[in-house]
C-alpha positions in Angstrom: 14.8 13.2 -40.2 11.0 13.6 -40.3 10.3 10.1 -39.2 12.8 10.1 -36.1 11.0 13.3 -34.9 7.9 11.6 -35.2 9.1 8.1 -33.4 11.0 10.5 -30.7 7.3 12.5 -30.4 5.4 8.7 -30.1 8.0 7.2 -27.4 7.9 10.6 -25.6 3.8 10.3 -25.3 4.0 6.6 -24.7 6.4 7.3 -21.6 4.7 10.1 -19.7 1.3 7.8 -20.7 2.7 5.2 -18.6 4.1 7.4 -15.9 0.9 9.2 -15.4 -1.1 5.5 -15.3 1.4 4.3 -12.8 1.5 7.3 -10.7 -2.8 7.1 -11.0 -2.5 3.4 -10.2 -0.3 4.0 -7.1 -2.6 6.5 -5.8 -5.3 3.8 -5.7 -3.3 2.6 -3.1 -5.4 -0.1 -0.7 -3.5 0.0 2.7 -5.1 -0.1 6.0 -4.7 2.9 8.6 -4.4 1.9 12.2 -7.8 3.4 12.8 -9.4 1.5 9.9 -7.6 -1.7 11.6 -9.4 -0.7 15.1 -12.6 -0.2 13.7 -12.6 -3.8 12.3 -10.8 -5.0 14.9 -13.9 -3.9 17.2 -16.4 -4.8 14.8 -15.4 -8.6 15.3 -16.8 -10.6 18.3 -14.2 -10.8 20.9 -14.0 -15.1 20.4 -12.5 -14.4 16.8 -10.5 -11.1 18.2 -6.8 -12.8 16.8 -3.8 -12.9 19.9 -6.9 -13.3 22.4 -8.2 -9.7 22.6 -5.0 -7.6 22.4 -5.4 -5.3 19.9 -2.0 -3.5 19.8 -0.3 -7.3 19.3 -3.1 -7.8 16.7 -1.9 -4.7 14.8 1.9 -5.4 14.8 1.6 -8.7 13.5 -0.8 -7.7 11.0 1.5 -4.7 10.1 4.4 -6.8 9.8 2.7 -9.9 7.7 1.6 -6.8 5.5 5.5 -5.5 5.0 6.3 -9.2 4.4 3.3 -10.3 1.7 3.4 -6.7 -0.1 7.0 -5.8 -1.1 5.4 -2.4 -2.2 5.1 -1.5 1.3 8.6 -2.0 2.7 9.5 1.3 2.1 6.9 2.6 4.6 7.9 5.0 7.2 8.0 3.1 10.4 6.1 4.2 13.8 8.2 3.6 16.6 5.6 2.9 18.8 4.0 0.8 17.3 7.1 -1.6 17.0 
């Protein structure tokens, strides 16, 4: 009886050990706000500027290759402007 408190008392740590490093983990989360996208966006000369020079096409297809490369991000609420 002893020993299955004890195993029940390991698992139980083990599992909110994990939790809380996934939840930490998740928080370091390395996405790219639209404003951190302009910034770079006007950072670049305007020869390497991607879909010649319009920014609001650069961001939706770097947006979408983003949803489509990182499945962790599918579930991101969607701006309907920006679509």
């Amino acid at each position: 009886m002893l020993a299955a408190v004890l195993i029940f008392v390991v698992l139980l740590v083990i599992g909110l050990g994990l939790i809380g490093w996934l939840i930490l983990r998740g928080s370091k989360d390395t996405s790219l706000s639209e404003a951190d996208f302009d910034q770079a966006y006007e950072d670049l000369p305007e020869s390497e500027r991607p879909d010649a020079g319009n920014r609001e096409e650069a961001w939706k297809d770097f947006s979408n290759w983003r949803k489509e490369q990182e499945p962790q991000h599918d579930d991101w609420p969607e701006d309907d402007d920006q679509l």
